[in-house]
Structures are given as C-alpha cells and as structure tokens.
N, C-alpha and C positions, 0 to 999 in steps of 0.2 A: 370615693365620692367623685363623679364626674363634672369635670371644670368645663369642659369644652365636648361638642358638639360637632363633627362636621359631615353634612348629608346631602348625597345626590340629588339630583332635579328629578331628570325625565326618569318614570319609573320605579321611582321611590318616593319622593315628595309630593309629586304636581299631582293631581288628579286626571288622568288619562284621557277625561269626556273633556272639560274642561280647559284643561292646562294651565289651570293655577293651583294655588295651597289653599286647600280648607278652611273654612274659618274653625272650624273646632278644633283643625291641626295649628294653625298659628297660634290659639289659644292658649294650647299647651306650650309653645315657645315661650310666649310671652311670659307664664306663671314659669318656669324655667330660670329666663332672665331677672325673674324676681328673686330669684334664688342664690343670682350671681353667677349662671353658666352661660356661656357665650355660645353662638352658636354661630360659625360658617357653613356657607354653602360651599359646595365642591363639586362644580359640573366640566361638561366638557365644551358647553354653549362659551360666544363672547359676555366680554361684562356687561353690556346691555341688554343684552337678553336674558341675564342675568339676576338683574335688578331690581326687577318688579316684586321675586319673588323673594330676595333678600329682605328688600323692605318692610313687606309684610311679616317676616315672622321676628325682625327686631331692628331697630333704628338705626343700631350701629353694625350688622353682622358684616362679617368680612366677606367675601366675594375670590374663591377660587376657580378659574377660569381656565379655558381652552388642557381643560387636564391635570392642569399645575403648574400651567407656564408662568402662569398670569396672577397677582394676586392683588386686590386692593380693596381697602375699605369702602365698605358700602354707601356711607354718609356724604364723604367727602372724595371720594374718586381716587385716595392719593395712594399710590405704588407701594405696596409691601416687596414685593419680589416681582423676577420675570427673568426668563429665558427665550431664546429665540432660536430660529433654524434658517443660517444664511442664508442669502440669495445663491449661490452654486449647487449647495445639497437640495436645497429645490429643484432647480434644473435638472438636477441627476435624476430625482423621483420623479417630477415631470417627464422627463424622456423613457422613464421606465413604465411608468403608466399609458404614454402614447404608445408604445411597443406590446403591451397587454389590453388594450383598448379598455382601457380604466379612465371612470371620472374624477378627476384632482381639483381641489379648491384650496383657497390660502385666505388668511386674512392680512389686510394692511394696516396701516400703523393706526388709523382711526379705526379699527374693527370691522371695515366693511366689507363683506365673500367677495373674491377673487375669482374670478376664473377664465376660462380663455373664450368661452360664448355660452350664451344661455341653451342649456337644455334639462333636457329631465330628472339626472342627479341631483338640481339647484332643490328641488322640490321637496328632496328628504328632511333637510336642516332646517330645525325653527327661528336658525338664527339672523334667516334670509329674511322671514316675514317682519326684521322688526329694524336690521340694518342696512337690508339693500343688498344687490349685489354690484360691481363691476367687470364688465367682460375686457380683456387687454391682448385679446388675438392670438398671442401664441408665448407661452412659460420659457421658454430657449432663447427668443429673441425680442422679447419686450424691454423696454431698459430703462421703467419704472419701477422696477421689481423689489421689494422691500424685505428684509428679514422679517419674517411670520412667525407669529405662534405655537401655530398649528397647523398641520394640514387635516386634509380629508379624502379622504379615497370609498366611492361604492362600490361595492362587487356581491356576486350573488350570494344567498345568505349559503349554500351547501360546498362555494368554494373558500369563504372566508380564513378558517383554519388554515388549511396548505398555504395560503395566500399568506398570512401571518406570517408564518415558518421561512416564506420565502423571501419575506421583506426583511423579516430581520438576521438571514443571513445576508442577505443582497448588502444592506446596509447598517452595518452593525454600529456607526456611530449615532445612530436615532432610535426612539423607542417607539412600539406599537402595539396597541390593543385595541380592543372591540366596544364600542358603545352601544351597537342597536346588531340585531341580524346579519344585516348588511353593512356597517359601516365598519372601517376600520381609521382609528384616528395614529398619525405619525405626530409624535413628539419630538424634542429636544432631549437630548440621553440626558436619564436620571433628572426628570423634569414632571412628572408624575404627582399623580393627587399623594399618596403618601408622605413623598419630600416636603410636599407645598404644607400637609398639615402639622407634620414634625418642624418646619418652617415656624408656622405659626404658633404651634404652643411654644415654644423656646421665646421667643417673643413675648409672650403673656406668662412665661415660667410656670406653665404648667407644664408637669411629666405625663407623660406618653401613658399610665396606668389611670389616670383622670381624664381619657379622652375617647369618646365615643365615635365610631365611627358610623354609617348607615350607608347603603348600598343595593345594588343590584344585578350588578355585571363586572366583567371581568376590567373593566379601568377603574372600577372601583379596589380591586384586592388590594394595590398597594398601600390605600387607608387602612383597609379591614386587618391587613397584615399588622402594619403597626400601632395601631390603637390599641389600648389597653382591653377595650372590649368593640370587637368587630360584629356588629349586626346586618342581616339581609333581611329583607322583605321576604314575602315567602313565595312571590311570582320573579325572582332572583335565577339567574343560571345555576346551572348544578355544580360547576369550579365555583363560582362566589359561595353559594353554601356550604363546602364544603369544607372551605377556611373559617367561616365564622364562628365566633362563641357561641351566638346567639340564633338560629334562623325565627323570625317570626311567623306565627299562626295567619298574619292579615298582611294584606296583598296593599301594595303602592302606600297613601298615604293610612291607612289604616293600620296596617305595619309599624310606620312610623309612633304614633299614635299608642301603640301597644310598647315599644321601646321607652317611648317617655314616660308614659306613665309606671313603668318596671323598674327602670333603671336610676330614674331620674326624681319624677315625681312622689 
C-alpha cells in the first residue's frame, strides 16, 4: 500500500501549456489524501516557486527543493532538512565556468537567483519569473557571497553529457545531474531528491516499499531508485525509464493521472 507519494514538477506534474496542475490531477491528490497518503513535491525550482503547486494538490504537502537540498513544509514554511554548498566551492565552479564560458547562477538565503549580470541563461529558470534575480558583478570577488543551495550551469544540450563527466571529475565533492536539455544542476554531495525522500519517510515512518516515486529525468533517478515503486511519465528520458518499475502510457500530468489511479486509487 502506498503511504507517500513524491513527484516532479516540470514535466511530469505541471502541465507544459500552462504551468500549473490540473484540476482533474489535484483531484486525484486530494481523493489520495483522503485515503491518508501524503504527497511531496520533489523539484529542482526554489520553495517559492514551489508553492503554488504544493498547495493545490494538498494543504499540508512537503516541499523538496533545489534537488533535495532543501526541504520544508508546505503550510508553515518550517525547515525539514537542508544542505548547502560553501562560499569557496562556489568560487572554484564559478572560476571554472568563466574558463568554459558557462552561465552560473546561485541562489541566496532568501531564495533570490544570483548571478554576476543579467543575460540570456536568466531566461531558462521559472524560478526567476516568480523570485527576482540579483546581479553582484563578479562570483571570485563579491563579498556578499552566501552558502547556496544550488547552482545552475546552461550549456548546449549535445555537450551536456561530457560536460557531466567532467564536472564530476573536476569536482568530486558535489553532485550533478540533468533537469532539462540544457541545464545541469550542481548539488551538495549526497543532497539529492532521493536522500531528501528517504529523509522524509523516516520521519512520517513510512518504509521505503510504501513510497511512490514519479519522475522524468535523470535528477529524478535517485527517487525512482529508492522508492519502493519508481514511476516515469512516458515523455521521460530513456536512463529514467529504464530504472523504473513502472514507465507510464501518458505523457506529463496524464502520466501522473494514470499512476494514481493504478497504484493508488
């Protein structure tokens, strides 16, 4: 029987025209939580960006953030968990990104995109249109610099891969994976959506075989990996599908949709 629930935003949840949750999808949350199954989100967005789509699909859902740095209830704002990535190993990917002519971004302690001046990377992130950014001149010598989250690096979508391989030899005390094409998001080692929902069930004492995962891309595997039953959408990469128990017949939230009602409902 599944107790818990935790499922991606962009490209598996939200509806892609739009950018929010269905009403026929939060419907099924909700007959869900009548059921008693709890449901987190587990995105790679901050928690404000976060939020809107938490609340729609239940009052109290928890809120996994920036990958699984970040964890807090949805109701009341208040801190489950978090990790962070100093101010130095910043600077070092910062300097390594200016040497690759890569866009870098950071968030600060209030959640708002960092980065060193406005350009056209900013554009990629939903999480700009809802926090703001701030520009601070230059990641080596600003001396406002905060331990972050998360970073974010664009790069082209056919170099991403190598790019991967080379970060995380360059920098083997952080983690990295892929959220869209082009992006690749840098974590804090062992900070990952997985941790954060093994985090969370132990908390709520639910085991790891009561806990559904849903997904779509490869920052999602480490959910899909330890969830009792790991599901993908069916517009999912081919490494996410290819760990899942489950791949779904319907694409984003229809996907979703098809999961609760099989699994759940």
């Amino acid at each position: 029987m599944i107790k818990l629930i935790a499922t991606d935003l962009d490209n598996t949840l939200l509806d892609h025209i739009t950018g929010e949750v269905p009403e026929s999808t939060a419907h099924l949350f909700h007959l869900a939580a009548q059921k008693g199954v709890l449901t987190a989100v587990a995105t790679g967005r901050c928690f404000p960006s976060a939020l809107a789509a938490a609340k729609k699909i239940g009052a109290r859902t928890p809120v996994i953030c920036y990958n699984g740095s970040l964890i807090k209830w949805g109701d009341t704002g208040e801190v489950i968990a978090r990790s962070y990535i100093e101010v130095e190993t910043i600077r070092q990917v910062a300097a390594f990104c200016r040497k690759e002519g890569l866009y870098l971004q950071c968030y600060d302690y209030d959640d708002v995109v960092i980065c060193e001046k406005d350009c056209e990377g900013l554009r990629v992130d939903p999480d700009v249109k809802v926090v703001g950014f701030r520009e601070i001149g230059d990641y080596l010598t600003f001396g406002g610099l905060h331990p972050t989250p998360k970073m974010l690096i664009v790069e082209q979508e056919d170099k991403v891969a190598a790019r991967l391989l080379e970060l995380a030899e360059t920098f083997p005390n952080l983690d990295f994976c892929q959220s869209q094409p082009w992006l690749i998001e840098v974590l804090p080692k062992n900070a990952g959506k997985g941790k954060a929902v093994e985090t969370l069930a132990g908390l709520m004492r639910i085991d790891r075989q009561e806990v559904m995962a849903l997904g779509d891309n490869t920052n999602d595997l480490p959910m899909i990996r330890w969830a009792g039953l790991g599901v993908v959408v069916s517009n999912g990469v081919e490494a996410a599908k290819q760990e899942a128990d489950y791949v779904c017949a319907g694409q984003r939230w229809q996907g979703v949709e098809e999961a609760l009602n099989k699994f759940v409902l």
